[in-house]
C-alpha positions in Angstrom: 47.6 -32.3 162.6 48.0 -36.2 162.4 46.0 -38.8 164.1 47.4 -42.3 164.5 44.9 -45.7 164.6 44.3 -46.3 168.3 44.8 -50.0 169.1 41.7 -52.4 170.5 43.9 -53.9 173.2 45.0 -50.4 174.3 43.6 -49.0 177.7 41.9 -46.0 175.8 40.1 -48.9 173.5 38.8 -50.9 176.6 37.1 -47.8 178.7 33.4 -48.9 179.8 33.1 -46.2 182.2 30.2 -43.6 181.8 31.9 -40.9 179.8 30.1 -38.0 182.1 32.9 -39.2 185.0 35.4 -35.8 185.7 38.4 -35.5 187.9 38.1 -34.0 191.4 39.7 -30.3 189.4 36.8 -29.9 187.5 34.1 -30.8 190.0 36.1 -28.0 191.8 36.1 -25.8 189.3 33.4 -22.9 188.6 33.4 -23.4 185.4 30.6 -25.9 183.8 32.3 -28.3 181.7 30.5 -29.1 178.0 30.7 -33.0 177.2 30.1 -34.1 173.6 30.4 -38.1 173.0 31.4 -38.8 169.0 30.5 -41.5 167.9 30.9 -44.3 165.1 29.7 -47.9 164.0 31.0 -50.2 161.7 28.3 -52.1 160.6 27.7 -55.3 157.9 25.7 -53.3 155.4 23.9 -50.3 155.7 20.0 -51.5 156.4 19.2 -52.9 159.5 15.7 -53.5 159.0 17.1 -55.9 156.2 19.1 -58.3 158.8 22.7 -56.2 159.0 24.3 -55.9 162.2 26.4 -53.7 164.4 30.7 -55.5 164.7 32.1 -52.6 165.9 30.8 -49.5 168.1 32.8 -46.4 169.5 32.8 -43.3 171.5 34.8 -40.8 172.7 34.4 -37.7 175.0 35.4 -34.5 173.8 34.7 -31.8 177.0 35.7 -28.5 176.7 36.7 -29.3 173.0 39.4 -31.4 174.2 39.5 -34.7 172.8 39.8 -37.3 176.1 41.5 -40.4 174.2 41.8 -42.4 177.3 38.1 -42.1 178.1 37.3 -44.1 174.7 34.8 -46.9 174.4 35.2 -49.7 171.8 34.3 -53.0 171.4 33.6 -55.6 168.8 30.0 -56.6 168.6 29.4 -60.9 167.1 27.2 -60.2 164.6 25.8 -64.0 164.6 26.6 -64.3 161.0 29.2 -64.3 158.5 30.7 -60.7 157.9 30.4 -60.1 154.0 33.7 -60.1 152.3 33.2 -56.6 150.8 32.5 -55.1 154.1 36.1 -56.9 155.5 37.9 -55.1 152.4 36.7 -51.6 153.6 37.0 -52.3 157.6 39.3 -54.9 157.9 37.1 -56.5 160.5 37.1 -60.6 159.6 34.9 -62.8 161.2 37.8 -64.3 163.5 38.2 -61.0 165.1 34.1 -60.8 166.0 33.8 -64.6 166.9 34.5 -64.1 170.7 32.9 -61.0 171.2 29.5 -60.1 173.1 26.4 -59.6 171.0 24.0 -56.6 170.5 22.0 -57.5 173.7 25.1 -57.2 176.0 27.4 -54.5 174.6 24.0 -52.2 173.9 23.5 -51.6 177.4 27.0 -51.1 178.4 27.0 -48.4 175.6 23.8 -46.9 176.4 25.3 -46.1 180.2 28.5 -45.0 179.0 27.1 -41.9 176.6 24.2 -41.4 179.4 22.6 -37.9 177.8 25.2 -36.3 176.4 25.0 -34.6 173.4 26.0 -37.0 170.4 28.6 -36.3 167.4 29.0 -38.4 164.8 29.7 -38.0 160.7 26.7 -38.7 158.7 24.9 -39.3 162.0 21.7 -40.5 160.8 23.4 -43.9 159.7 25.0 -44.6 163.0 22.0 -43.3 165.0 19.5 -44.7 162.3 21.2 -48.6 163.5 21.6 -47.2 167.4 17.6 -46.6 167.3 16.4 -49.6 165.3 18.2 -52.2 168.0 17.0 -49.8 170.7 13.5 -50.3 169.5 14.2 -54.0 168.8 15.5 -55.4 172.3 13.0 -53.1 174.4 15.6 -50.4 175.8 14.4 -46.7 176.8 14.9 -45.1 173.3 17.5 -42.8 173.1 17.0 -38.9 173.4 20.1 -37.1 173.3 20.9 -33.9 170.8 23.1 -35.0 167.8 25.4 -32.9 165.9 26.6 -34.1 162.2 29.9 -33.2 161.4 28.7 -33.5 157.7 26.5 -31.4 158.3 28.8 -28.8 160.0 31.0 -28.8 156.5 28.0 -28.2 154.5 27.1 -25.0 156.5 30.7 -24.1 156.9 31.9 -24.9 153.2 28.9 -24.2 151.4 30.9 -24.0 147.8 32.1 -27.5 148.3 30.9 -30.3 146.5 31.8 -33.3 148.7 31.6 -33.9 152.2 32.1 -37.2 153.6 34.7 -37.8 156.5 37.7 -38.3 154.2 37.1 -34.7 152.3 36.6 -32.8 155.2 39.8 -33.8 157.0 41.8 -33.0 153.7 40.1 -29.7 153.9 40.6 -28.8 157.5 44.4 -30.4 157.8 44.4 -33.6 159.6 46.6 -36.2 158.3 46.2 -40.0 159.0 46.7 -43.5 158.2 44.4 -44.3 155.3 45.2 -48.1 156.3 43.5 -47.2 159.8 40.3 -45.5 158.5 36.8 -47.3 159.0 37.6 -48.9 162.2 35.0 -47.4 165.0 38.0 -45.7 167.0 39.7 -44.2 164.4 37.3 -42.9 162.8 35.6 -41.7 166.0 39.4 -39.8 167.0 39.2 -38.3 162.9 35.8 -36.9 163.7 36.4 -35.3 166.9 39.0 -33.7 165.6 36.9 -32.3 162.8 34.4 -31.3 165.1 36.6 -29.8 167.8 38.6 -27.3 164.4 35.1 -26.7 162.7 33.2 -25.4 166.0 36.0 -23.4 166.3 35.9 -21.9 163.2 32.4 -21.6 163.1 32.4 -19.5 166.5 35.6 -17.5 164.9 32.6 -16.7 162.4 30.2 -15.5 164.3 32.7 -13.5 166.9 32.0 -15.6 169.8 
Protein backbone atom coordinates (compact mmCIF):
# COMPACT_ATOMS: atom_id res chain seq x y z
CA UNK A 1 0.00 0.00 0.00
CA UNK A 2 1.56 3.48 -0.97
CA UNK A 3 0.44 6.84 -0.11
CA UNK A 4 1.52 9.79 -2.04
CA UNK A 5 1.93 13.60 -0.34
CA UNK A 6 -1.41 15.37 -1.05
CA UNK A 7 -0.78 18.81 -2.42
CA UNK A 8 -2.01 22.23 -0.35
CA UNK A 9 -3.40 23.82 -3.45
CA UNK A 10 -5.31 20.51 -4.28
CA UNK A 11 -9.18 20.51 -3.78
CA UNK A 12 -8.94 17.64 -1.13
CA UNK A 13 -6.30 20.17 0.80
CA UNK A 14 -8.75 23.18 0.78
CA UNK A 15 -12.17 21.33 2.23
CA UNK A 16 -13.64 23.60 5.09
CA UNK A 17 -16.85 21.85 5.05
CA UNK A 18 -18.07 20.08 8.37
CA UNK A 19 -16.68 16.56 7.82
CA UNK A 20 -20.17 14.98 9.34
CA UNK A 21 -21.74 16.13 5.58
CA UNK A 22 -22.90 12.49 3.62
CA UNK A 23 -24.24 12.09 0.18
CA UNK A 24 -28.03 11.66 -0.45
CA UNK A 25 -27.08 7.31 -0.63
CA UNK A 26 -26.12 7.14 2.71
CA UNK A 27 -28.78 9.40 4.32
CA UNK A 28 -30.85 6.74 2.29
CA UNK A 29 -29.27 4.00 3.54
CA UNK A 30 -30.30 1.85 6.74
CA UNK A 31 -27.24 1.39 7.68
CA UNK A 32 -25.55 4.04 10.30
CA UNK A 33 -22.49 5.28 8.95
CA UNK A 34 -19.33 5.44 11.70
CA UNK A 35 -17.23 8.81 11.12
CA UNK A 36 -13.74 9.04 12.62
CA UNK A 37 -11.74 12.52 11.85
CA UNK A 38 -7.65 11.81 12.03
CA UNK A 39 -6.02 14.31 12.76
CA UNK A 40 -2.40 16.03 12.87
CA UNK A 41 -0.51 19.37 13.75
CA UNK A 42 2.68 20.60 12.82
CA UNK A 43 3.60 22.71 15.38
CA UNK A 44 7.01 25.15 16.26
CA UNK A 45 8.13 23.13 19.23
CA UNK A 46 6.40 20.83 21.30
CA UNK A 47 5.22 23.17 24.54
CA UNK A 48 2.69 25.45 24.09
CA UNK A 49 2.43 26.80 27.45
CA UNK A 50 6.14 27.99 26.62
CA UNK A 51 5.11 30.38 23.47
CA UNK A 52 5.07 27.52 20.45
CA UNK A 53 2.45 27.77 18.00
CA UNK A 54 0.20 25.71 15.71
CA UNK A 55 1.60 26.36 11.27
CA UNK A 56 -0.10 23.62 10.12
CA UNK A 57 -3.45 21.72 11.16
CA UNK A 58 -5.29 18.65 9.33
CA UNK A 59 -8.14 16.37 9.22
CA UNK A 60 -9.53 13.78 7.39
CA UNK A 61 -12.73 11.60 7.55
CA UNK A 62 -12.42 8.12 7.49
CA UNK A 63 -16.44 6.63 7.64
CA UNK A 64 -17.02 3.23 7.37
CA UNK A 65 -13.12 2.72 7.40
CA UNK A 66 -12.91 4.33 4.21
CA UNK A 67 -10.49 6.99 4.00
CA UNK A 68 -12.54 10.20 2.27
CA UNK A 69 -9.38 12.10 0.71
CA UNK A 70 -11.50 14.77 -0.86
CA UNK A 71 -13.23 15.63 2.35
CA UNK A 72 -9.66 16.79 3.85
CA UNK A 73 -9.11 19.95 5.84
CA UNK A 74 -5.69 21.74 5.82
CA UNK A 75 -4.48 24.99 6.23
CA UNK A 76 -1.41 26.87 7.26
CA UNK A 77 -1.74 28.65 10.53
CA UNK A 78 0.89 32.39 10.84
CA UNK A 79 2.36 31.60 13.79
CA UNK A 80 3.30 35.49 14.46
CA UNK A 81 6.87 34.61 14.74
CA UNK A 82 9.81 33.26 13.15
CA UNK A 83 9.47 29.36 12.57
CA UNK A 84 12.83 27.89 14.14
CA UNK A 85 15.17 26.59 11.57
CA UNK A 86 15.28 23.06 13.06
CA UNK A 87 11.58 22.71 12.99
CA UNK A 88 11.79 23.85 8.81
CA UNK A 89 14.43 20.91 8.46
CA UNK A 90 11.94 18.26 9.76
CA UNK A 91 8.54 19.92 8.07
CA UNK A 92 9.70 21.82 5.48
CA UNK A 93 7.37 24.58 6.38
CA UNK A 94 9.54 28.06 6.01
CA UNK A 95 8.24 31.13 7.22
CA UNK A 96 7.32 32.44 3.52
CA UNK A 97 4.86 29.67 3.21
CA UNK A 98 3.04 30.82 6.81
CA UNK A 99 3.32 34.64 6.14
CA UNK A 100 -0.10 35.04 4.40
CA UNK A 101 -1.95 32.64 6.28
CA UNK A 102 -4.87 33.17 8.98
CA UNK A 103 -3.88 32.97 12.63
CA UNK A 104 -4.96 30.61 15.52
CA UNK A 105 -8.08 32.84 16.29
CA UNK A 106 -9.52 32.39 12.74
CA UNK A 107 -8.53 28.96 11.49
CA UNK A 108 -9.51 27.50 15.22
CA UNK A 109 -13.01 28.00 14.72
CA UNK A 110 -13.23 26.94 11.18
CA UNK A 111 -11.61 23.61 12.50
CA UNK A 112 -13.60 23.30 15.52
CA UNK A 113 -16.99 23.18 13.09
CA UNK A 114 -15.44 21.02 10.62
CA UNK A 115 -14.58 17.86 13.22
CA UNK A 116 -18.03 18.89 15.11
CA UNK A 117 -18.14 15.64 17.66
CA UNK A 118 -16.72 13.05 15.92
CA UNK A 119 -14.60 10.77 17.39
CA UNK A 120 -10.85 11.90 16.95
CA UNK A 121 -7.72 9.83 15.55
CA UNK A 122 -4.54 10.93 15.66
CA UNK A 123 -0.76 9.26 16.43
CA UNK A 124 0.56 10.12 19.66
CA UNK A 125 -2.76 12.08 20.26
CA UNK A 126 -1.97 13.68 23.37
CA UNK A 127 0.50 16.12 21.61
CA UNK A 128 -1.88 17.26 18.91
CA UNK A 129 -4.89 17.33 21.37
CA UNK A 130 -2.48 18.58 24.33
CA UNK A 131 -1.91 22.04 21.68
CA UNK A 132 -5.77 21.74 20.32
CA UNK A 133 -6.92 22.17 24.20
CA UNK A 134 -4.43 24.70 25.44
CA UNK A 135 -5.54 27.42 22.48
CA UNK A 136 -9.14 26.21 23.12
CA UNK A 137 -8.73 27.27 26.70
CA UNK A 138 -6.68 30.31 25.63
CA UNK A 139 -9.08 32.18 23.14
CA UNK A 140 -12.35 31.24 25.22
CA UNK A 141 -13.88 28.45 22.84
CA UNK A 142 -16.38 25.56 24.19
CA UNK A 143 -13.56 23.03 25.12
CA UNK A 144 -13.50 20.24 23.13
CA UNK A 145 -15.14 16.82 24.14
CA UNK A 146 -14.88 14.24 21.57
CA UNK A 147 -13.50 10.43 22.13
CA UNK A 148 -9.90 10.09 20.80
CA UNK A 149 -8.25 7.05 19.58
CA UNK A 150 -4.23 6.83 19.42
CA UNK A 151 -2.95 4.96 16.77
CA UNK A 152 0.29 4.57 18.95
CA UNK A 153 -1.57 3.33 21.24
CA UNK A 154 -3.41 0.76 18.95
CA UNK A 155 0.38 -0.67 18.04
CA UNK A 156 1.21 -1.06 21.55
CA UNK A 157 -1.91 -3.20 22.27
CA UNK A 158 -1.68 -4.92 18.90
CA UNK A 159 2.26 -5.44 18.82
CA UNK A 160 2.92 -5.84 22.27
CA UNK A 161 6.62 -7.42 21.61
CA UNK A 162 7.63 -4.37 19.76
CA UNK A 163 9.94 -1.98 21.01
CA UNK A 164 9.11 1.15 18.97
CA UNK A 165 6.04 2.73 17.95
CA UNK A 166 6.05 6.05 16.44
CA UNK A 167 4.22 6.68 13.08
CA UNK A 168 7.24 5.77 10.87
CA UNK A 169 7.59 2.08 12.62
CA UNK A 170 4.25 1.23 12.48
CA UNK A 171 3.70 1.80 8.74
CA UNK A 172 6.89 -0.33 8.03
CA UNK A 173 5.20 -2.90 10.09
CA UNK A 174 1.82 -2.86 8.73
CA UNK A 175 2.95 -2.24 4.76
CA UNK A 176 2.34 1.17 3.66
CA UNK A 177 4.94 2.72 1.57
CA UNK A 178 5.49 6.49 1.11
CA UNK A 179 7.51 9.41 0.32
CA UNK A 180 9.86 9.99 3.23
CA UNK A 181 10.40 13.51 1.58
CA UNK A 182 6.45 14.08 2.19
CA UNK A 183 6.30 13.03 5.89
CA UNK A 184 5.60 15.71 8.73
CA UNK A 185 3.38 17.85 6.72
CA UNK A 186 -0.31 17.80 8.46
CA UNK A 187 -1.96 15.99 5.34
CA UNK A 188 0.33 13.53 4.78
CA UNK A 189 0.81 12.52 7.79
CA UNK A 190 -2.91 12.69 8.56
CA UNK A 191 -3.52 10.24 5.07
CA UNK A 192 -0.36 7.74 6.69
CA UNK A 193 -2.38 7.57 9.86
CA UNK A 194 -5.68 6.77 8.57
CA UNK A 195 -4.36 4.20 6.90
CA UNK A 196 -2.80 2.78 9.88
CA UNK A 197 -5.82 3.02 11.75
CA UNK A 198 -8.26 1.86 9.04
CA UNK A 199 -5.49 -1.92 8.70
CA UNK A 200 -5.06 -2.06 12.58
CA UNK A 201 -8.87 -1.86 13.58
CA UNK A 202 -9.15 -4.35 11.12
CA UNK A 203 -6.87 -6.53 12.41
CA UNK A 204 -7.74 -5.99 15.77
CA UNK A 205 -11.51 -6.97 15.09
CA UNK A 206 -9.94 -10.17 12.96
CA UNK A 207 -8.66 -10.79 16.62
CA UNK A 208 -11.38 -10.75 18.48
CA UNK A 209 -13.78 -12.52 15.68
CA UNK A 210 -15.90 -9.70 15.13
Amino acid sequence: MRVSGLKTNSPAARGCQPAGSVSSDEKNSNKMSETIIVIDLETTGLYPGRGDMIIEIAALPVRDEEIKTDEAFVKFVNPEKSIPPDITKINHITDEMVINAETIETVLPDFLKYIQNYPLAAHNASFDTGFLRYFIDKLGFKRMENRIIDTLELSKELFMNEKHHNLDAVLKRLGIHYDKETRHRSLTDTSLTALALVKMRKMLKHRSGN
